[in-house]
C-alpha positions as CSV (number, residue, x, y, z in Angstrom):
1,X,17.7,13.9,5.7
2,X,14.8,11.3,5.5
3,X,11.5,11.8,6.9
4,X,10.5,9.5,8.9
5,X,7.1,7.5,8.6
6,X,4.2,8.8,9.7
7,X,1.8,7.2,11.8
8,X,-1.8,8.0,12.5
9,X,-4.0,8.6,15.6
10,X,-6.1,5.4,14.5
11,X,-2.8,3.2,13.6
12,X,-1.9,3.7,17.5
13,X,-5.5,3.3,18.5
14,X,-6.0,-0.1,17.1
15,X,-2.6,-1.6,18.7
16,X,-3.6,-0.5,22.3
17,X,-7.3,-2.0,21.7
18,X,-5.4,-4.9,20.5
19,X,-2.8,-4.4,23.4
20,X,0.3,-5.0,21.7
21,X,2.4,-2.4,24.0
22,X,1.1,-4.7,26.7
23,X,2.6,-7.7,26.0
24,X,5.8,-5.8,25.2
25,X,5.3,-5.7,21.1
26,X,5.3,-2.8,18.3
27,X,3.9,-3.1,15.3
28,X,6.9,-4.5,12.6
29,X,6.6,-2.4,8.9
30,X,9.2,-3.7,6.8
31,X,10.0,-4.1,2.9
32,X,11.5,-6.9,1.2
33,X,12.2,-8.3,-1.7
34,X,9.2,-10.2,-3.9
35,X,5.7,-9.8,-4.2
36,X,3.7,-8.9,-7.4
37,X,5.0,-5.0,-7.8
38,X,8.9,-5.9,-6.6
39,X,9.0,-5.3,-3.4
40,X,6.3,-6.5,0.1
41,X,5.5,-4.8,2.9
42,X,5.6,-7.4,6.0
43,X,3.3,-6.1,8.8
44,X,3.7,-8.0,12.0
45,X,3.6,-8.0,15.9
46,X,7.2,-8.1,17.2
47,X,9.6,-6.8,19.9
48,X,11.9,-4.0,18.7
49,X,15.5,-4.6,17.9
50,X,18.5,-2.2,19.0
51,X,18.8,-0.9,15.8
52,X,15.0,-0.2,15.3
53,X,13.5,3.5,14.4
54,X,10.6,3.2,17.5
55,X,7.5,5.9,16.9
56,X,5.7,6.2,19.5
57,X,1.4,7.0,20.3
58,X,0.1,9.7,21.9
59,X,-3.8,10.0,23.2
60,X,-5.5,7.0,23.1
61,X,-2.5,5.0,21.5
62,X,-0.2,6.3,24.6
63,X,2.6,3.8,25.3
64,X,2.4,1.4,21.6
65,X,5.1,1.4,19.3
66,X,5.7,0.7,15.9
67,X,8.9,-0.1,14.5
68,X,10.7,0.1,11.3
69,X,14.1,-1.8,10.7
70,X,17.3,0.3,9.1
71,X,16.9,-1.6,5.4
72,X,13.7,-0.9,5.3
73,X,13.8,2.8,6.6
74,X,14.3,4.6,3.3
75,X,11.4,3.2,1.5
76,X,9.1,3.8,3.9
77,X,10.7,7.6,3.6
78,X,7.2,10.2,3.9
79,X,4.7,7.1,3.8
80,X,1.6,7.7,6.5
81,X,1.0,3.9,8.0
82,X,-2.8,4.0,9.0
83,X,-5.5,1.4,10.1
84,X,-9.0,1.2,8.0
85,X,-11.4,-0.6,8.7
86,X,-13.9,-1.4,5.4
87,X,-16.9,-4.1,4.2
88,X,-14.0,-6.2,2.8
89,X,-11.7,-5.9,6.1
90,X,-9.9,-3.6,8.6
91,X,-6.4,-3.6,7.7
92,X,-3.6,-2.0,8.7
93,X,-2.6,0.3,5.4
94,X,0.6,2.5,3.8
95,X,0.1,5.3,1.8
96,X,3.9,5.5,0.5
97,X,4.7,8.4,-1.9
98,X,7.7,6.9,-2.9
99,X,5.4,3.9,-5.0
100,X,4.9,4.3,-8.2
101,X,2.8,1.8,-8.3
102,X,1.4,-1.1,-6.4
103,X,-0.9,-4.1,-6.9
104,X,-4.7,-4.7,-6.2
105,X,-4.1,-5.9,-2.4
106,X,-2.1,-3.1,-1.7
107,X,0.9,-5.0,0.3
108,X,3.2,-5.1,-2.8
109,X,4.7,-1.9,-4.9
110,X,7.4,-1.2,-7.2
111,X,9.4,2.1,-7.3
């Protein structure tokens, strides 16, 4: 059985600030093809599909959603999907254990 992502307190925090559950949007995580390391992640404000694994906040991220399509589901098996915020940026992040490694900008890995 896979494990599902896992997404963090803050990760839900930031969408409701940004009030994506509002306007009836999750946040998209996805992997495809390309990038320096293999493979991307594509992070993105979308509506869910049918097919769509939905987690859902709690607390102060009550009500927003992000999503993760079937394809992209394995790879993203165990990762923790977080939001920093740094002096070069606030980002939304993935700390996947299934990377071996990944590239300087962190949105591209290779397994």
């Amino acid at each position: 059985m896979q494990l599902p992502p896992n997404v963090t307190d803050r990760a839900f925090a930031r969408l409701a600030e940004i009030g994506a559950g509002a306007q009836g949007q999750a946040l998209r995580v996805a992997v495809e093809g390309g990038g320096c390391s293999g493979f991307q992640y594509e992070i993105k404000l979308d509506e869910p599909a049918d097919d769509d694994l939905v987690l859902e906040g709690s607390g102060d991220g009550a009500g927003e959603k992000v999503i993760v399509d079937a394809i992209s589901l394995p790879f993203l098996t165990g990762a923790t999907i977080d939001f920093t915020e740094e002096l070069i940026g606030a980002r939304f992040v993935i700390d996947n254990p299934n990377a071996s490694s990944s590239c300087g900008c962190g949105t591209s890995f290779s397994m």
